[in-house]
N, C-alpha and C positions, 0 to 999 in steps of 0.2 A: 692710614686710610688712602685707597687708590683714588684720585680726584685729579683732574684737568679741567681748564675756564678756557672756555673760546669766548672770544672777542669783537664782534663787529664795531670800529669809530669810523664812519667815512670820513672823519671832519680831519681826523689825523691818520687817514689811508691804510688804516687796518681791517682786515679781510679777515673772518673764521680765527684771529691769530691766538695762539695755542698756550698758554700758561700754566703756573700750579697755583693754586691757592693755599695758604696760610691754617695750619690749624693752630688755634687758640683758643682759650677759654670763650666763653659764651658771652658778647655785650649783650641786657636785653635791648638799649635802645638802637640798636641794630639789626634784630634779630627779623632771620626767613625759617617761622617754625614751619617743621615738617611732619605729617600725622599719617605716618603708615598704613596704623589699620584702618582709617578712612578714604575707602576706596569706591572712585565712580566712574563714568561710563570707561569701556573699552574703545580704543580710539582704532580708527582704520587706515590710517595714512594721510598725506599731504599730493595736488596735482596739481594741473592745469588743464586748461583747455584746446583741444585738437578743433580747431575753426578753420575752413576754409581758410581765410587770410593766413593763419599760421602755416597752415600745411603748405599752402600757395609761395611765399614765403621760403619755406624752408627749400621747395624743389627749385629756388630760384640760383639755392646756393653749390659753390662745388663739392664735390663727395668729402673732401678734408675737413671742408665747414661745417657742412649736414653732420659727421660724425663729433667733431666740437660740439657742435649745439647739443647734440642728444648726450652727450657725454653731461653734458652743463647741467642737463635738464634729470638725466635719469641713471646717469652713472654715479660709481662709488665715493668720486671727488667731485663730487657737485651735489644738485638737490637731492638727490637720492629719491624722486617722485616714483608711486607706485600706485596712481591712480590716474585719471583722465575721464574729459566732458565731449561730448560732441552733437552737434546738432541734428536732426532728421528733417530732410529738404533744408533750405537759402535760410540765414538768418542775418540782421546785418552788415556782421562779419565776412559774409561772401562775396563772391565778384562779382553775384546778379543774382538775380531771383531763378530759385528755379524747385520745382517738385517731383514727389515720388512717381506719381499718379497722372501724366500727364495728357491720358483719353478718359474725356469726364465720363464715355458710357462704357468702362471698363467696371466691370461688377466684380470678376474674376479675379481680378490683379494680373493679367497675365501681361499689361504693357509695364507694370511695377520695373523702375529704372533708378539703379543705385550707378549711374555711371559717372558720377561727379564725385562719391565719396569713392570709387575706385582708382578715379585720377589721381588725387591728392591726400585725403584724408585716409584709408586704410592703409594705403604705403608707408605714410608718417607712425601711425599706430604700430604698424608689426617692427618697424626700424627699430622703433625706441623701444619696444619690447626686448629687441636680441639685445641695444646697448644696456637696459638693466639686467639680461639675465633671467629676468622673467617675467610673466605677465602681466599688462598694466590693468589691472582693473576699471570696465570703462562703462560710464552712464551716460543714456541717451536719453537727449531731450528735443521735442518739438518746438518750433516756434508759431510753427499756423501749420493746420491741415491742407491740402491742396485748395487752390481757391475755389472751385466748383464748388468743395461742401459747405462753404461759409457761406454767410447770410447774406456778405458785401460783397461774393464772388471777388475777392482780393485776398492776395498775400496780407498787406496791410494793412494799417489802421483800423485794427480789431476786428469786429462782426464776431459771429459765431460758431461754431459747428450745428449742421443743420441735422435735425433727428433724424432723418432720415439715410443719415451717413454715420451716426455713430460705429453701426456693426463692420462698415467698410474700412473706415480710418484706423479702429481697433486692430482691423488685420492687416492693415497696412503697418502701422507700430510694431506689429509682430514679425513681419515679414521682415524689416529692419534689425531685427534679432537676431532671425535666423542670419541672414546676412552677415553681419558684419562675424559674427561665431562660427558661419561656416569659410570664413578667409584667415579665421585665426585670432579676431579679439575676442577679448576675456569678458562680456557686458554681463555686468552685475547688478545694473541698477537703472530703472526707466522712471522719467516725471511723466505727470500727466500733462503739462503745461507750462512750458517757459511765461513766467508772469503775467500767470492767466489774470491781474487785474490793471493791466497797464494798454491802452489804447497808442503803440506806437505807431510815428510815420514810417517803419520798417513792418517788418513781417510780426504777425501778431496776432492773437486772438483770446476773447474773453471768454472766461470759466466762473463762476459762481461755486462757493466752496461746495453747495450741495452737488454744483455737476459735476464738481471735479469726483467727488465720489460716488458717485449714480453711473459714472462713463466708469472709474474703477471699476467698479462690484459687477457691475451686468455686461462691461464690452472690455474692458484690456483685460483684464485677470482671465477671463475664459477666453481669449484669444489666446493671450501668450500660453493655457494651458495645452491649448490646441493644437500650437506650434510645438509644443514640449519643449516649451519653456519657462514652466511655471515657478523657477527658482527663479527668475528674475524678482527683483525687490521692485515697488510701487514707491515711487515718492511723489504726494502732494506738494501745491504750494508754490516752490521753486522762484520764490520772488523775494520781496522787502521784509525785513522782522517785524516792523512797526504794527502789520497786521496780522501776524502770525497765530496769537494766539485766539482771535476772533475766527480766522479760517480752519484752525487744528478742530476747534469747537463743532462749527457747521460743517465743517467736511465725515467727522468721528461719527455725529448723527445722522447720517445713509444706513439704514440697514446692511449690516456686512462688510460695514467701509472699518471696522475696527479689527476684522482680519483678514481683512484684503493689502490696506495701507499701512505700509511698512514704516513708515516716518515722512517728516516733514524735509524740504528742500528751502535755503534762504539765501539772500543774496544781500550787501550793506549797503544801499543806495541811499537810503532814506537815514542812516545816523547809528550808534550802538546797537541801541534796544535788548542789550545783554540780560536783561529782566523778562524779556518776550521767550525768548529762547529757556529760560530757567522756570519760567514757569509752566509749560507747557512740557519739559521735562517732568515737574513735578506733580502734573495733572494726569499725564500719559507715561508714565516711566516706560512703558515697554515701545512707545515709538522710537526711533533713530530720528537722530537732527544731522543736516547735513548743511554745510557752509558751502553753496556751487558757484558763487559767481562775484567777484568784485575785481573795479582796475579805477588806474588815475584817469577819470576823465578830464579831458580836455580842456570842454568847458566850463567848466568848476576847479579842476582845481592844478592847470597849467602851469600855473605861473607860480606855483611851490616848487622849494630849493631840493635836490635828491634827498638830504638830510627828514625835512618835513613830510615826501610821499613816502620814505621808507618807514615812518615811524608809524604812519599813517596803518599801513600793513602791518606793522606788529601789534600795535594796541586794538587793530579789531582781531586778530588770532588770539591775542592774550583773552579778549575778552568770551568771544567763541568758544575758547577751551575751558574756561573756567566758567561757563554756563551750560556746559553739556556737550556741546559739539564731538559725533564721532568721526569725522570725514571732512576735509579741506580742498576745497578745488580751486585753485585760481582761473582767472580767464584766459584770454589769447596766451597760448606759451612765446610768439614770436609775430611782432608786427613790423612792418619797414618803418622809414624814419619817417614818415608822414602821421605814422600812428595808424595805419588799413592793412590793406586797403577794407575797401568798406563802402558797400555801396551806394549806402546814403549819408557819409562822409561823417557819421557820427565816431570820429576819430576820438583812439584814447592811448596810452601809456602800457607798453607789457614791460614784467623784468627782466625780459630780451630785446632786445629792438637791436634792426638791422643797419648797415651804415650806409650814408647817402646814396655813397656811390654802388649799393647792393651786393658787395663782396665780402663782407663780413659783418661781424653783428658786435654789439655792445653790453655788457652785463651791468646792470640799473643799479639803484642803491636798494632796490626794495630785492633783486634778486638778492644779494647777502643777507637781510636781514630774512626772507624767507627761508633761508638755509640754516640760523640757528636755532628755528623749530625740525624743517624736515630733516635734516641731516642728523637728529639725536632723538628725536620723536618717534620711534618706530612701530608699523603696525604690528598691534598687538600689546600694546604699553595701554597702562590704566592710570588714571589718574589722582592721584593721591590730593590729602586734604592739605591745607597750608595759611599761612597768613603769617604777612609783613607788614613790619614795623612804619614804614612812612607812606604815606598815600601816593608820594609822589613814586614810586618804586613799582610795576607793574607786574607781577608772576604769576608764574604756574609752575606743578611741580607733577611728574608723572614718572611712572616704575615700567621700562622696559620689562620683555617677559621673561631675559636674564637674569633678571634681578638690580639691574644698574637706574640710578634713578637720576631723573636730568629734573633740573630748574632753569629755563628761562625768564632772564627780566629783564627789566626794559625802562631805562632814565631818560622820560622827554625834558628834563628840565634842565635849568644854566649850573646848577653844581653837581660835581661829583658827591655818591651816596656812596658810605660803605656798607655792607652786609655781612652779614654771619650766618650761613645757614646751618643748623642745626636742626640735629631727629630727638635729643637730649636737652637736658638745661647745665650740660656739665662744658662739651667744647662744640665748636664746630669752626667751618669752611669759613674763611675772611678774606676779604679781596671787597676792592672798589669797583663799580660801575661808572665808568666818564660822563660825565654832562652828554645829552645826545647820543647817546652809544646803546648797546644791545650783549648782555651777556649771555651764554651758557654754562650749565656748569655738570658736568657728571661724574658721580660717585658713584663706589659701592659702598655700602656700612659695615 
């Protein structure tokens, strides 16, 4: 049997490292059974997020670095990313506020000014494109409409969109399509609302699940069809799981919002909730679940050791994936070492960050651990049925569409486990997982 175990232990400085595993008889009380013909969603790939700060950031570096990084991020010896997030107008993450739409008595769009995502962020985008090779599939998301159309005339601190601007913001969203497709990105995928129920001191604004689907059905769908770009995917949501399956509910009953709204969008702020996401799969199977948005914040959870934020990232991927999830986006791909910049200093943690002195960059403990998903996960792999032996043992199991079938698992605790994975009750795969460590393993059968 063809089989290699890669390895991440930060604790004992091993990175992806490469091994064979042991075929032996079957222990059950070890045992990673593996169920073929139990097969579920289609998965799309692993990314990050293209933010001002990041792209900012990366033009800070010289050409040798920028192609290092991107190499990290989206070449064949690093994550192997094949997807990307980016904002439409200032989100946090930027170096000021700023919008599309910037003469409130423009009806026309004709002052419409992408001249911020030409500086920075479309430049970064087509980079990484040539360093993978091919196109990075990329979703766009809003954090606030221009502040005219909101209630509180602000970027921030919520308010609304005002009816009377639904039709305009709609083609504005679209006009942002056309854009960034006619310079060369691949966008495949638009929210309605960067966490439309969260009242930040940054840019923001509230959605109500009904509006989110009421702006779908009657003003972005017939916009983007307008544009001719009605292949674009709709994703509600785009915030915490805790409330996922209360909003999938109210958003589904809009008339027309059940083939309009292509799936839901979530982000881990608020804890697992791996039962939100699974259930809501199994109310809507024909929705898509998308994982867009988590990092080490700062102020919560700083003062964890690389070992604790990286595990932190695997067991909500582990969990994600084994609740349905077909799409993984991380956030900022690349912050300095302040954790920004960022405008309202709500600084956080990438699994890139740049070094003090701004000449080069650092690769986190959560970047490896995110490489023994993306680097063997590959889009177009489906995920197979499974169950292991000790609770404390975390996995998934999924079938590239070679045929090659990878398990990642995952030991937060103080002893080494061994495991067996087998597809039979006759032999299979033996090797140990370290205390703290993070394996992969791919076979054929």
């Amino acid at each position: 049997m063809d089989a290699k175990l890669f390895t991440t232990d930060l604790r004992a400085g091993l990175y992806w490292y490469e091994s064979t595993p042991r075929i032996k008889p079957t222990d059950p009380t070890c045992r990673l059974s593996v169920y073929p013909s139990v097969r579920r969603q289609l998965f799309e790939g692993f990314g990050g997020a293209f933010t001002e700060a990041s792209a900012f950031c990366w033009h800070q570096l010289s050409s040798d670095q920028q192609e290092r990084f991107l190499d990290a991020c989206f070449g064949e010896d690093g994550l192997r990313y094949t997807l990307g997030r980016t904002h439409m107008g200032s989100c946090d993450f930027s170096l000021g506020h700023y919008d599309c739409l910037p003469d409130s008595s423009d009806l026309t769009l004709k002052s419409f000014c992408t001249d911020r995502d030409d500086r920075y962020l479309i430049p970064m985008i087509l980079a990484a494109q040539k360093a993978a090779g091919k196109p990075i599939r990329l979703m766009l998301s809003p954090w606030s409409p221009p502040s005219f159309m909101k209630t509180n005339g602000d970027r921030d601190h919520g308010g609304t969109l005002k009816a009377e601007y639904r039709q305009l913001w709609a083609d504005c969203m679209a006009k942002y399509v056309l854009h960034y497709r006619s310079r060369g990105c691949d966008v495949r995928l638009i929210s309605v609302q960067n966490e439309p129920d969260a009242v930040q001191t940054w840019d923001s604004c509230i959605f109500s699940g009904e509006e989110e689907g009421r702006f779908a059905v009657d003003y972005l769908a017939p916009a983007l069809e307008t544009a001719g770009c009605g292949d674009v995917k709709i994703l509600a949501w785009d915030h915490n799981k805790e409330l996922l399956f209360r909003r999938a509910r109210e958003t589904l009953s809009v008339p027309g919002a059940q083939e309009t709204i292509a799936g839901f969008a979530v982000h881990w702020y608020t804890g697992d909730h791996f039962d939100a996401l699974r259930y809501v799969g199994e109310t809507w199977p024909d929705k898509e679940l998308w994982f867009t948005e988590g990092c080490v914040e700062y102020h919560r959870f700083g003062e964890r050791d690389a070992v604790q934020k990286a595990e932190m990232y695997a067991h909500d991927i582990l969990g994600n994936l084994s609740a349905g999830i077909c799409g993984s986006i991380d956030w900022n791909l690349l912050l300095d070492a302040e954790g920004g910049p960022n405008h309202v200093r709500n600084f956080c943690e990438a699994p890139i960050m740049m070094t003090k002195d701004g000449a080069g960059f650092t690769l986190m403990g959560e970047y490896y651990y995110i490489g023994q998903f993306s680097r063997f996960i590959l889009p177009g792999a489906i995920r197979l049925g499974s169950s292991v032996w000790n609770a404390g043992l975390e996995s998934v199991v999924f079938e590239n569409s070679g045929g090659e079938r990878v398990a990642v698992l995952l030991n937060r605790s103080e002893e080494s486990l061994p495991v067996c994975v087998s597809e039979d009750a006759v032999s299979g795969l033996s090797f140990e997982v370290a205390a703290h460590s993070i394996a992969t393993l791919c076979w054929r059968p």
